[in-house]
N, C-alpha and C positions, 0 to 999 in steps of 0.2 A: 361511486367513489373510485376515483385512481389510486390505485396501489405504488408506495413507491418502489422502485427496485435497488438494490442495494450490491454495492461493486466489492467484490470478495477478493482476496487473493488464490489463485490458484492453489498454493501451495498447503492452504488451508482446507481444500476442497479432494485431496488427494491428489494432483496433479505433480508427478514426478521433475516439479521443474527447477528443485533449486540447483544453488552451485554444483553442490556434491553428488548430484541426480537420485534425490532422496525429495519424499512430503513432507508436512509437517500436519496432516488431516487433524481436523479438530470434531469430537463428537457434543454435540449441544442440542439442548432441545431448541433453541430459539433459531440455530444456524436448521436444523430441522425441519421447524417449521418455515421459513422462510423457502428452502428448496420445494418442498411440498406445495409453496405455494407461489413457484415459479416468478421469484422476486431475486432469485441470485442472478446478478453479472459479474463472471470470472474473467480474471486477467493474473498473468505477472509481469509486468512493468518491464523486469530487466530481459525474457525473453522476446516479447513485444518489440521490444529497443537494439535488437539482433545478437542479443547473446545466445551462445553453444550450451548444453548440458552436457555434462557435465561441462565446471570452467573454474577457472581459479575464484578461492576467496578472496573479494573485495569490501573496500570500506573507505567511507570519508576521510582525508584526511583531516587531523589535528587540526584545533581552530575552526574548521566548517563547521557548516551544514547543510542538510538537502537544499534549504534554502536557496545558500549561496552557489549549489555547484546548477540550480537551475536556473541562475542568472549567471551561470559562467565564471565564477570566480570560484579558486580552488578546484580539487582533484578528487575521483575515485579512483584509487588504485587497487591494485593487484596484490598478495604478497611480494610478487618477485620487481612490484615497484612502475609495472605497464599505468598507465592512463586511460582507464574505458570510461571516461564521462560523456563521452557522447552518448555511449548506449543509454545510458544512465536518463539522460536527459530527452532522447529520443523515445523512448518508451513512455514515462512521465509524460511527454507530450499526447503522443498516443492516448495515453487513457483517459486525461482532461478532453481529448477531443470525442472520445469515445461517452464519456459522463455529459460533455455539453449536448452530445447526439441523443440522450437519451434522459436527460434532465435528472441526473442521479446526483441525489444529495447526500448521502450517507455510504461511507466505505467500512471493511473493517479487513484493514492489512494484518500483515505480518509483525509481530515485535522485533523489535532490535534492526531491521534489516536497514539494510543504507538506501534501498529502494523506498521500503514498507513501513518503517520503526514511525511509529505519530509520537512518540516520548524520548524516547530513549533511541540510542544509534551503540555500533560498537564504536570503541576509542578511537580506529583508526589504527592503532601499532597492535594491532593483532596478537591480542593476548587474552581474548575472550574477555575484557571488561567492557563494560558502556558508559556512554556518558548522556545527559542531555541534550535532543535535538531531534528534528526529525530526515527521514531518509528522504529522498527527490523525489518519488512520486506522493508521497506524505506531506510533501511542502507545497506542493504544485495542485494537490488536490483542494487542501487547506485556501490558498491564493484564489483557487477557482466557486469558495463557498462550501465544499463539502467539509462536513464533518467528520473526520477518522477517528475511528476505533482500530482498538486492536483486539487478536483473539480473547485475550483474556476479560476484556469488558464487553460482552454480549449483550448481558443483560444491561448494562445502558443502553448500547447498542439499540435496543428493542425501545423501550423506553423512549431514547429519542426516536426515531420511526414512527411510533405512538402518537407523540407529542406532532412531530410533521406531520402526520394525516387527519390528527384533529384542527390541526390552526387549516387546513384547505377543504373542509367541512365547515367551517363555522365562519357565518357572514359577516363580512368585516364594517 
């Protein structure tokens, strides 16, 4: 049986990569098991896409979403109002090309992030609210067939993994 491998975010795995050059490590048994069983592929998106650590907090703006900034319409900005959606979208490319190299169907990013968030994104006017929507490499992975999770649904997470390695066992 092929194992599937499944696309993590860095920032999840202890990798000092966010803005504020902080993790966000997560301890699970099923994120556990899966390292143990040499099924994680790590990334972060916005580094991958040539952002700095530390770098300013960014976020979609109002009216977006991943979606739309990864067809070019709409902004990621900065607090102080800069434009980084290239990175944004550069990265995102990155890692669908990275998941089509490696046939990976199942991610589990980051919440909220404007890269990462598969639900929820921040507002955009930077006031630590969220709203509905997913972040650019959440939309682009979504486009490309994979299904995203976030940290806090693992145990779907597993579940669907599960479910994908029984339908490629059983003969159609």
């Amino acid at each position: 049986m092929n194992r599937q491998k499944v696309l993590v975010s860095a920032c999840l795995l202890g990798d000092k990569v966010r803005y504020d050059g902080t993790s966000r490590p997560v301890s699970h048994s099923v994120l556990d098991q899966w390292l143990e069983d040499g099924r994680v592929v790590k990334e972060c998106p916005e580094t991958l896409g040539g952002l700095l650590v530390p770098r300013p907090a960014a976020e979609i703006e109002p009216g977006f979403d991943g979606h739309d900034i990864y067809h070019e319409e709409g902004k990621v900005i900065t607090k102080q109002g800069h434009n980084v959606s290239q990175y944004f979208v550069r990265g995102a490319r990155r890692v669908v090309e990275r998941i089509q190299a490696e046939n990976i169907r199942i991610a589990v990013m980051k919440a909220n992030s404007p890269s990462c968030g598969n639900e929820q994104i921040y507002s955009g006017e930077f006031n630590r609210m969220t709203r509905t929507g997913q972040g650019v490499t959440a939309a682009a992975l979504t486009e490309a067939g994979v299904r995203v999770f976030n940290e806090h649904q693992l145990e779907e997470a597993h579940q669907y993994l599960e479910q994908l390695e029984s339908e490629e066992t059983t003969p159609a």
